[in-house]
C-alpha positions as CSV (number, residue, x, y, z in Angstrom):
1,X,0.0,0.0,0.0
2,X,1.3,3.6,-1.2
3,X,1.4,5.5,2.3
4,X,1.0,8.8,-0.3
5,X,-2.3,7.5,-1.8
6,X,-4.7,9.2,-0.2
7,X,-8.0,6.9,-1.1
8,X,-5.9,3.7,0.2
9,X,-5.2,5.6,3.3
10,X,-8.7,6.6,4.2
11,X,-9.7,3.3,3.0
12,X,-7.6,1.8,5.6
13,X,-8.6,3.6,8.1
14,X,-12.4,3.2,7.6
15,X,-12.3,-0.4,6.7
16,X,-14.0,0.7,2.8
17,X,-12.7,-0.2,0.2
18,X,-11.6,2.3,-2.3
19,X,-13.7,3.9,-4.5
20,X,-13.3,2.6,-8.3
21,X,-12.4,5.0,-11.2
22,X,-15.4,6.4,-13.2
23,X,-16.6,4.4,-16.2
24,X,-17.7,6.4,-19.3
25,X,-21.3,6.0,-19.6
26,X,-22.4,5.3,-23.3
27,X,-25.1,7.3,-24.9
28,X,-26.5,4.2,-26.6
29,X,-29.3,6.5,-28.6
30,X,-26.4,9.0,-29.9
31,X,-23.9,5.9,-30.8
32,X,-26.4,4.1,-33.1
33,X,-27.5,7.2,-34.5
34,X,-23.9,8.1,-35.5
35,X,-24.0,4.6,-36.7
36,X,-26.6,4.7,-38.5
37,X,-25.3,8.1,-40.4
38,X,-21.9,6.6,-41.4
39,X,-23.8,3.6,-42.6
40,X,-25.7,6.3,-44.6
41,X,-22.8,8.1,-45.3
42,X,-20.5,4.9,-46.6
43,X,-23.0,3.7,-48.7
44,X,-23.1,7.1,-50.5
45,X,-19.0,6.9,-50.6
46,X,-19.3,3.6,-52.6
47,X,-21.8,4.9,-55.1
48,X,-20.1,8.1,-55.4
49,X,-16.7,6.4,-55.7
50,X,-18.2,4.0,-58.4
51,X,-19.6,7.0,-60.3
52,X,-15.8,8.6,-60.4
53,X,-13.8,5.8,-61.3
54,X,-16.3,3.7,-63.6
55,X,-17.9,6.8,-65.1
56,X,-15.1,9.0,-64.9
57,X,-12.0,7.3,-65.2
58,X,-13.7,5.0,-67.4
59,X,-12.1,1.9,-65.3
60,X,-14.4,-1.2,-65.1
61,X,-14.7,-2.4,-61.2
62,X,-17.3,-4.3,-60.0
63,X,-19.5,-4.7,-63.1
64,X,-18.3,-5.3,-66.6
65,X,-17.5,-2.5,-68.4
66,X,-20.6,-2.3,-70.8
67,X,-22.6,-2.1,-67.8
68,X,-22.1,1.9,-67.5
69,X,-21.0,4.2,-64.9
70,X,-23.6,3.5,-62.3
71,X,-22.7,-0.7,-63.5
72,X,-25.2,-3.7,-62.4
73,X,-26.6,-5.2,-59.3
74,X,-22.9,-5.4,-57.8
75,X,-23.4,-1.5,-57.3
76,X,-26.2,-1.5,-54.6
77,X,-23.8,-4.7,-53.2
78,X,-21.0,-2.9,-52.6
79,X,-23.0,0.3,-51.2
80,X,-25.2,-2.4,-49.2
81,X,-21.6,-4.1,-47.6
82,X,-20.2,-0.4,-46.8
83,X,-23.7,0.1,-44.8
84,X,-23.5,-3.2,-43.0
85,X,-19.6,-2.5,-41.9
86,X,-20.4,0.8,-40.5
87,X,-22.8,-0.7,-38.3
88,X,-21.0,-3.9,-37.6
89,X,-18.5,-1.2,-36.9
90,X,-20.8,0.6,-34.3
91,X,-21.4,-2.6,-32.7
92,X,-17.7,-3.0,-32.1
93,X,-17.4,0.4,-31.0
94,X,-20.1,-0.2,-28.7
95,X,-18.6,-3.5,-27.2
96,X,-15.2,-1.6,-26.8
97,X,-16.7,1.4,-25.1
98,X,-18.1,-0.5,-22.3
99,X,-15.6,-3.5,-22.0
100,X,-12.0,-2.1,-22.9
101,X,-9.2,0.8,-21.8
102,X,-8.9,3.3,-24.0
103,X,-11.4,2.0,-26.7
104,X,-10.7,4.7,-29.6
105,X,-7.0,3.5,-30.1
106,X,-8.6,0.0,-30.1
107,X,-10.5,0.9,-32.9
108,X,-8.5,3.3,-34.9
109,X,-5.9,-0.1,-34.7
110,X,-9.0,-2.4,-35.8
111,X,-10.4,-0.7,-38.6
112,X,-7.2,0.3,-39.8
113,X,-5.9,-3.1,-39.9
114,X,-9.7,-4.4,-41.6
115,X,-9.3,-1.2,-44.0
116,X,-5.7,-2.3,-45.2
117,X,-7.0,-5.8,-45.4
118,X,-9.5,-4.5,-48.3
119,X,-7.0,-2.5,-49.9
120,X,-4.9,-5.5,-50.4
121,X,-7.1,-7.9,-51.4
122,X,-7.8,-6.9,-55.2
123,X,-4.4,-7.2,-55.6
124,X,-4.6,-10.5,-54.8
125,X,-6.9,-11.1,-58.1
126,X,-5.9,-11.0,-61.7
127,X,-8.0,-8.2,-62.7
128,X,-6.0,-5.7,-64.6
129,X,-4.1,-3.1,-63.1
130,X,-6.0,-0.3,-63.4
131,X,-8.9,-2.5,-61.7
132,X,-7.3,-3.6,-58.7
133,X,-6.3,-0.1,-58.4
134,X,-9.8,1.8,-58.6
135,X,-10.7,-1.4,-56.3
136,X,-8.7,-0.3,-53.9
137,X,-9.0,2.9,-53.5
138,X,-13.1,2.5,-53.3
139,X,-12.1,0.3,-50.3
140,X,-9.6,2.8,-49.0
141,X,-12.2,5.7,-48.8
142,X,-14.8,3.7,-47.4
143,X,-12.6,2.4,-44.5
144,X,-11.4,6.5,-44.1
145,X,-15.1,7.5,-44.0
146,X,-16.4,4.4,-41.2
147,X,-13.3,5.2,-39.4
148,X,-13.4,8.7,-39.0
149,X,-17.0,9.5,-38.6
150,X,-17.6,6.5,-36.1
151,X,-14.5,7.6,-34.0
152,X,-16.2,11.5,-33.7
153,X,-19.5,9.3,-32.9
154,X,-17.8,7.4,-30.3
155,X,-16.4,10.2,-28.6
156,X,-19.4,12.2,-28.8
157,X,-21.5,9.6,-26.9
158,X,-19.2,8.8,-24.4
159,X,-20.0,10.9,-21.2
160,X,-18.5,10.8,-18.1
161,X,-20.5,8.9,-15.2
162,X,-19.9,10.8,-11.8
């Protein structure tokens, strides 16, 4: 025992134990909402990124290049799987906030790691060049925009619990 703490000291004297750190308290409704709006949000970032490399830069991803800028049913896939990780990503969040130490680095490291993951993987394929590269950079901003905008949300529901 520390004779210079001053909570083990008292504790000791009064027989109690000492009194535990404050917890953040989660503000479930403002989490899931901010989770809901980067699902939002990430599914626009697909579509939009599509519309700039397929209809711009004239590279076919995701859909054959006959297909168009806005290409086939792969389109509302992709945007539909950047929704679902931004809230599978909440749910994390949420997990983390209540059960670990410092739970932003936690998931700056976790959606980091799952982001360069993505950007990787078409380079794994034999899709040309130019594919693999407009594949991974779709995947790049969509990990950017979860990450960031989930991290403000985190730390915007977090309060602390007195």
């Amino acid at each position: 025992m520390d004779p210079h703490n001053g909570y083990e000291w008292q504790a000791q004297q009064t027989g109690q134990a000492p009194p535990e750190p404050a917890r953040p308290r989660v503000d479930t409704a403002r989490l899931w909402a901010g989770g809901a709006m980067t699902a939002v949000v990430a599914a626009l970032t697909a579509v939009v990124g599509l519309l700039l490399i397929r209809g711009v830069l004239g590279i076919a991803v995701f859909a054959p290049e006959g297909d168009g800028a806005m290409g086939d049913a792969s389109t509302g896939v992709l945007a539909a799987g950047a929704a679902l990780s931004a809230l599978v990503a909440t749910a994390l969040l949420h997990l983390l906030i209540l059960a670990t130490p410092q739970p932003g680095t936690f998931f700056a490291w976790i959606v980091t790691l799952a982001t360069a993951v993505m950007v990787l993987l078409p380079f794994t394929t034999s899709a040309p060049p130019a594919a693999m590269a407009g594949s991974a950079a779709l995947y790049l901003a969509i990990g950017i925009t979860i990450g960031c905008l989930l991290s403000a949300a985190g730390r915007s529901a977090m309060r602390p619990e007195y």
